[in-house]
Each structure stands twice: as C-alpha cells, then as structure tokens.
VMD Tcl script that draws the C-alpha trace (Angstrom):
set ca {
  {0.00 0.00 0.00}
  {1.64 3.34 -0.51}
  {2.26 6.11 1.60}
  {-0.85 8.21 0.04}
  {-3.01 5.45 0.88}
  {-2.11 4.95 4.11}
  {-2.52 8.21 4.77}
  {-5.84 7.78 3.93}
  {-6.45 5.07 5.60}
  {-5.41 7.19 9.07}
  {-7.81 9.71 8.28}
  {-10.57 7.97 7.30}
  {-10.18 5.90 10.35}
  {-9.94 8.43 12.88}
  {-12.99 9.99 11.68}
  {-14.80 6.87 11.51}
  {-13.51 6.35 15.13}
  {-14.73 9.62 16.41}
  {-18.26 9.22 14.52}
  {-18.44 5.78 16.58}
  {-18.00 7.79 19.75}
  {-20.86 10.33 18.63}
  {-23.55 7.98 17.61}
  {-23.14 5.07 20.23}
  {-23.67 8.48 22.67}
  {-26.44 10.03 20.86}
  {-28.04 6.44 21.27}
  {-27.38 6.26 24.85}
  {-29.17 9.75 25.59}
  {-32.24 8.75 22.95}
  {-33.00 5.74 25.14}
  {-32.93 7.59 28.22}
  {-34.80 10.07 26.86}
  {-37.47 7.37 26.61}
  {-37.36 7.11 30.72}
  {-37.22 10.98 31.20}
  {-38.53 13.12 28.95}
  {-36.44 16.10 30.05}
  {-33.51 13.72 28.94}
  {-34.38 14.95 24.97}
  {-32.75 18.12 26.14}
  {-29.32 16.43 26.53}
  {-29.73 14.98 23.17}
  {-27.62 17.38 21.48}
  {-23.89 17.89 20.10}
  {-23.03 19.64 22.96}
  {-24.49 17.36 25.32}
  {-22.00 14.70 23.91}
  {-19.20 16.59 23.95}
  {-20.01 17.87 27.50}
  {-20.29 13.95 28.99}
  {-16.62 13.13 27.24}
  {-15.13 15.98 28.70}
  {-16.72 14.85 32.34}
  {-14.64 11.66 31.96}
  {-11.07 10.89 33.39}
  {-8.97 12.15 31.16}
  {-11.59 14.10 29.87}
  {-10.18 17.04 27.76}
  {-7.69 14.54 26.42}
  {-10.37 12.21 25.57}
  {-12.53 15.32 24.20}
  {-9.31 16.43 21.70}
  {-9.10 13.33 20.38}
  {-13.12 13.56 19.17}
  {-12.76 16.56 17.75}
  {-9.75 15.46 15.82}
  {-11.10 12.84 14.87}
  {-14.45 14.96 13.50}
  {-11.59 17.28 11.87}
  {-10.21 14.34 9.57}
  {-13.52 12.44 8.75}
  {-14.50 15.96 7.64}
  {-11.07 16.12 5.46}
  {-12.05 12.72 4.49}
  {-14.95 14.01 3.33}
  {-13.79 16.29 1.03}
  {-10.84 13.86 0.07}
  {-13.22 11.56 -1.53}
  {-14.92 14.40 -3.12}
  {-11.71 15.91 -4.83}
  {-9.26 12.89 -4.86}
  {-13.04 10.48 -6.37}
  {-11.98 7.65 -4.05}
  {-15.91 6.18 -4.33}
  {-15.11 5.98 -8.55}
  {-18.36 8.60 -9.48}
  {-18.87 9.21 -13.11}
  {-19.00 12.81 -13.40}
  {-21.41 12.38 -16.68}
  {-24.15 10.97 -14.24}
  {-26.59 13.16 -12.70}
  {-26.54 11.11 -9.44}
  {-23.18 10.83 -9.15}
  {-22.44 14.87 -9.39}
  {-24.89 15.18 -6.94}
  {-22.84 12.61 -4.57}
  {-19.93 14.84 -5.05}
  {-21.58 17.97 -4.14}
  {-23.07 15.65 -0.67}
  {-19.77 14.74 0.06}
  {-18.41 18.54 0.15}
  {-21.23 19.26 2.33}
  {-20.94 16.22 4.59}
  {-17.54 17.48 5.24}
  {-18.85 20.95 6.31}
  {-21.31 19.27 8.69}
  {-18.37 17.32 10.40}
  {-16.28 20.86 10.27}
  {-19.35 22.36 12.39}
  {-19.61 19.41 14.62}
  {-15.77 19.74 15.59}
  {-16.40 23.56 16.27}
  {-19.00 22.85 18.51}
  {-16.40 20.44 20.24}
  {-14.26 22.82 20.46}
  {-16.53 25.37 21.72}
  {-17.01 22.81 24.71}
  {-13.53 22.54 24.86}
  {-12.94 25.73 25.45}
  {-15.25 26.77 27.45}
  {-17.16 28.83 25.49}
  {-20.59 27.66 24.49}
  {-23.19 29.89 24.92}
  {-26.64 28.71 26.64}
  {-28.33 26.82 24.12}
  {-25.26 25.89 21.87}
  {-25.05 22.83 19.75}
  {-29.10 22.54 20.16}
  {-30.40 21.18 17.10}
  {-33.75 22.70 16.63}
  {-32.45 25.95 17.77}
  {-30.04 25.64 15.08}
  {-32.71 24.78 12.74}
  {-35.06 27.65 13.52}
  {-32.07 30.02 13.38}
  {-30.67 29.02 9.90}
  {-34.89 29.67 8.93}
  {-34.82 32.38 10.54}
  {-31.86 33.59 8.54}
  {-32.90 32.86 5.28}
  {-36.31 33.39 5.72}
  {-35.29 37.60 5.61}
  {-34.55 37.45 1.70}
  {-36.77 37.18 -1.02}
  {-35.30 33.58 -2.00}
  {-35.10 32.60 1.29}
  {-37.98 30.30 1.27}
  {-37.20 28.90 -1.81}
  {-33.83 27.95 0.01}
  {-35.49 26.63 2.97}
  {-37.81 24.58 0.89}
  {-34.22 23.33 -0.59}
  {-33.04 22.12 2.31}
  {-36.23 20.27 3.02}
  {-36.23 18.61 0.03}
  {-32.18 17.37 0.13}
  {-32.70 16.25 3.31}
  {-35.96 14.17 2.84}
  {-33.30 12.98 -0.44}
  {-30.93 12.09 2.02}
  {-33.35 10.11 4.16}
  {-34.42 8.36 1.03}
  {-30.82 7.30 0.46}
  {-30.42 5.87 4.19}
  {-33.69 3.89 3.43}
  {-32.16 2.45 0.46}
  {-28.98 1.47 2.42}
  {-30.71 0.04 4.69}
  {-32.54 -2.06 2.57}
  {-30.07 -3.39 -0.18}
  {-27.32 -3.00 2.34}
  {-24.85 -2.48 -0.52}
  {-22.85 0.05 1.79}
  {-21.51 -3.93 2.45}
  {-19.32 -2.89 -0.75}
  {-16.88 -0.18 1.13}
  {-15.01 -3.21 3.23}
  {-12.76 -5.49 2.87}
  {-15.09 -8.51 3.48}
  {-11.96 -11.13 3.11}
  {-10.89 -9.87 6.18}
  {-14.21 -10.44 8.24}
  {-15.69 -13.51 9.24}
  {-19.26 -14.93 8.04}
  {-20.17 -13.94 11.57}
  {-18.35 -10.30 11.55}
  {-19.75 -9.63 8.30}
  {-23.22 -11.01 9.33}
  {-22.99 -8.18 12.44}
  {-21.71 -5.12 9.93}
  {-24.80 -5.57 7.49}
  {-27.26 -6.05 10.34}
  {-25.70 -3.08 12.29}
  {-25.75 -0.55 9.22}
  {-29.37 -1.59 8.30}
  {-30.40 -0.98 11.77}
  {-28.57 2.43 12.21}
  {-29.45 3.82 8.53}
  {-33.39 2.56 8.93}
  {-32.69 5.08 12.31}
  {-31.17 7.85 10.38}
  {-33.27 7.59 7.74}
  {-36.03 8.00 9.89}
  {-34.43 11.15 12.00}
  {-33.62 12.79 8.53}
  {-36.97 12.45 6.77}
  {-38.61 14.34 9.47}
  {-36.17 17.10 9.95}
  {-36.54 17.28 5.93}
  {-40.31 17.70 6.32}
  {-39.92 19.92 9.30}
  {-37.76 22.58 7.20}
  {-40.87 21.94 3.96}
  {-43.61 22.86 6.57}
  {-41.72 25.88 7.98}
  {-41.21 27.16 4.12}
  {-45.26 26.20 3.15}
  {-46.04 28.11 6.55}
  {-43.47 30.88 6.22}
  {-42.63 30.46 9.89}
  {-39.15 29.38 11.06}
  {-40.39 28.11 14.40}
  {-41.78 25.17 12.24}
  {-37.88 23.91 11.36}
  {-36.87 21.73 13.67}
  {-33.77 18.95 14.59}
  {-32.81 15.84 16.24}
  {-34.91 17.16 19.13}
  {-37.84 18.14 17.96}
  {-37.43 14.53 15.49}
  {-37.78 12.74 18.78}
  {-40.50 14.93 20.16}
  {-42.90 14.16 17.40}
  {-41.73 10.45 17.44}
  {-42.73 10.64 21.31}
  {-46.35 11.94 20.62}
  {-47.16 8.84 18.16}
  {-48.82 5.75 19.18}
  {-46.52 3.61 20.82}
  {-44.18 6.88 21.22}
  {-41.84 5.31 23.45}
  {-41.53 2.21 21.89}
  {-40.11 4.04 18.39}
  {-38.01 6.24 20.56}
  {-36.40 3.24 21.73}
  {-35.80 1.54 18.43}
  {-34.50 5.10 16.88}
  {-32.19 5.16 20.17}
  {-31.02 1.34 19.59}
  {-30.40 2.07 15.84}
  {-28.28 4.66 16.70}
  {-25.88 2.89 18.86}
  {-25.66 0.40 16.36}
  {-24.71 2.84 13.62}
  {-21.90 3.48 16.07}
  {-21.19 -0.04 16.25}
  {-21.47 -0.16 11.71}
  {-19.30 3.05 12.50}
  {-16.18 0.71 14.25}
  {-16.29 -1.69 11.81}
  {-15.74 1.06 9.20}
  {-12.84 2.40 11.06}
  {-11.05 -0.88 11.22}
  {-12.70 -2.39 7.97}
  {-12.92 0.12 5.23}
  {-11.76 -0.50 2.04}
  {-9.98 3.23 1.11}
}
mol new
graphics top color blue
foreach p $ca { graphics top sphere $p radius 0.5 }
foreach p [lrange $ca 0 end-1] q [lrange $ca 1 end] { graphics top cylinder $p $q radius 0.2 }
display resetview
C-alpha cells in the first residue's frame, strides 16, 4: 500500500472512530430520553461533547473527538476531490454525490467547532441545540426574497438524504466499502445487520427534519424547522411513542457499532 493510501487510511479511520464515539452516545441519551422526557434536552452535540469531557482524562479524551471529527471531515472532502468512491462525473446522481460529500464534510467541520466550543469553554446557553439551530438558519434565510425557496431546498435534500439511508438500509450495498476477506461470516453477518439498523434510524431522523424545514417554508414560519430534538419529540407523541423512541435510540448505537467496523474495515 503506498504512503498516500495509508494516509488515507489514518484519516478515514480516525474519523470513523470519532463518529463511533458520537452515535453510540447520541443512542445512549435517545434511550434515556425514553425514561425521562427532560432527557431529549441532553440529546444534542453539545451534550455529547459535555459527557466526554466529564470523563477521566476528559479534555484529552474530548481532543481526540474533535480530531477525529476534523479528519472524517477532510475525508470528506478527500473523496470528493481525490473520487476515491469511482463517481462518473457524466451521471446526474453521481455529481450530486460529489456535491453531498463537500457538504458532509462541512457538517463534520461544524460538529468539531461545537467540540471545540465545549472545549474551550465557550458555548453559549443553548449551543449545539439542534432545533435551535434549525429555527435560526430559517430564521436567517427566511429575511430574503429567496429565502424560502432555500429553505424549501433544504427540506427537500434532506428528505433525499433520508431516502438514500432507506435504500442502504434495505439493499445493504454500503456492504461494498469493506474489505469482506478480512471479516468472518459472523463479523460480516454483524456489519450488514448493524448498518441496516442504524441507517433505517437515520433515515427516519432525517426524513422528518426534511419535512420539518418543507412545513416551515409552506407556513413561512421558522419556528416550524426543527432537529434531532424536535425529530424525537414528534416520534414521542405517536402511538406507541416510546416504543419508536427506543428503536430510533437502539439504531443509533448500532450505527456506532457499523461506525467501528468502518474504522477498522474500510476499504480506502
């Protein structure tokens, strides 16, 4: 393998690493959330950033998340510009992947700066809150002429996104990115039930954030966009609330678990 690859092969397992961390925690404080409800308030960024940090070794433990969120982000946009995933730029679909990937990597750039934030000790109240976030990039927009237009955008990508976790989850081709020769029947068995379960979750957590950013564009009210937290509210107010918050809370600590098995297993 050469150096380049190998190189790539750090990154891309670091960030991997550090998403492990991030989802197996966001699980953790979903399914407590389904004891308490005031525990959907810790269900946030910060929150997991704030509960590393409370650890032994806790700011030690903290800079290696956020480093790890710095280089899946460069990973990110490494696959984007170096075309590690083989896209055919003469495919619709495939441009569009591109253009994900460069945004993906922003995401994981904003994640670390919340991290840091923690880090440093400067959050504000609030910080890292995902509907808050929501409503303020609505809010935002919402003051220009195309800004509903934009918002309606982002509704519609995201529900696109959620589309594409359903799809993972049920062909489970993401099965293609390892290096199955080195994982047993049994290992392999756990990846491909792990990622279904954790992309059938995000899938789910995405398409209603999507419609939550449609409504607040159809409405023209930015109080209607809403995050991870408001995703688990409405979950919690169907029939047989708790019992989805639960599964959405299990599928998430698997995705963490899909999320290991990428860092070690990854084909880059």
């Amino acid at each position: 393998m050469s150096n380049s690859s190998n190189l790539l092969g750090i990154i891309a397992g670091a960030g991997y690493s550090a998403k492990t961390v991030m989802y197996s925690m966001l699980g953790v404080f979903i399914l407590t959330s389904v004891i308490s409800a005031a525990g959907r308030e810790k269900t946030t960024q910060t929150h997991v950033f704030e509960t590393v940090q409370s650890q032994p070794f806790g700011q030690v433990l903290l800079i290696a998340v956020i480093a790890g969120l710095i280089c899946y982000a460069l990973w990110r946009w490494l696959q984007g510009m170096l075309n590690t995933e083989s896209l055919d730029m003469g495919k619709a679909k495939d441009i569009i992947m591109r253009i994900f990937l460069f945004v993906s990597g922003l995401f994981y750039f904003g994640a670390a700066y919340v991290g840091i934030t923690v880090l440093t000790g400067n959050e504000s109240s609030g910080s890292g809150q995902g509907d808050s976030n929501s409503e303020k990039i609505s809010q935002q927009l919402i003051q220009y002429e195309w800004g509903l237009a934009v918002i309606a955008a982002i509704g519609a990508a995201v529900l696109v996104f959620a589309f594409v976790q359903f799809k993972h989850a049920y062909k489970a081709d993401f099965m293609k990115k390892f290096e199955t020769e080195k994982l047993s029947q049994s290992a392999q068995h756990a990846t491909r039930s792990a990622g279904r379960c954790g992309y059938t979750a995000r899938g789910v957590v995405y398409m209603l954030v999507g419609s939550f950013f449609l409504v607040s564009a159809y409405r023209h009210d930015p109080s209607e966009a809403g995050g991870l937290q408001q995703a688990l509210t409405t979950l919690t107010q169907q029939s047989f609330g708790p019992y989805l918050l639960a599964a959405v809370g299990i599928g998430f600590v698997l995705f963490g678990v899909y999320c290991a098995f990428e860092a070690r297993y990854r084909r880059t």
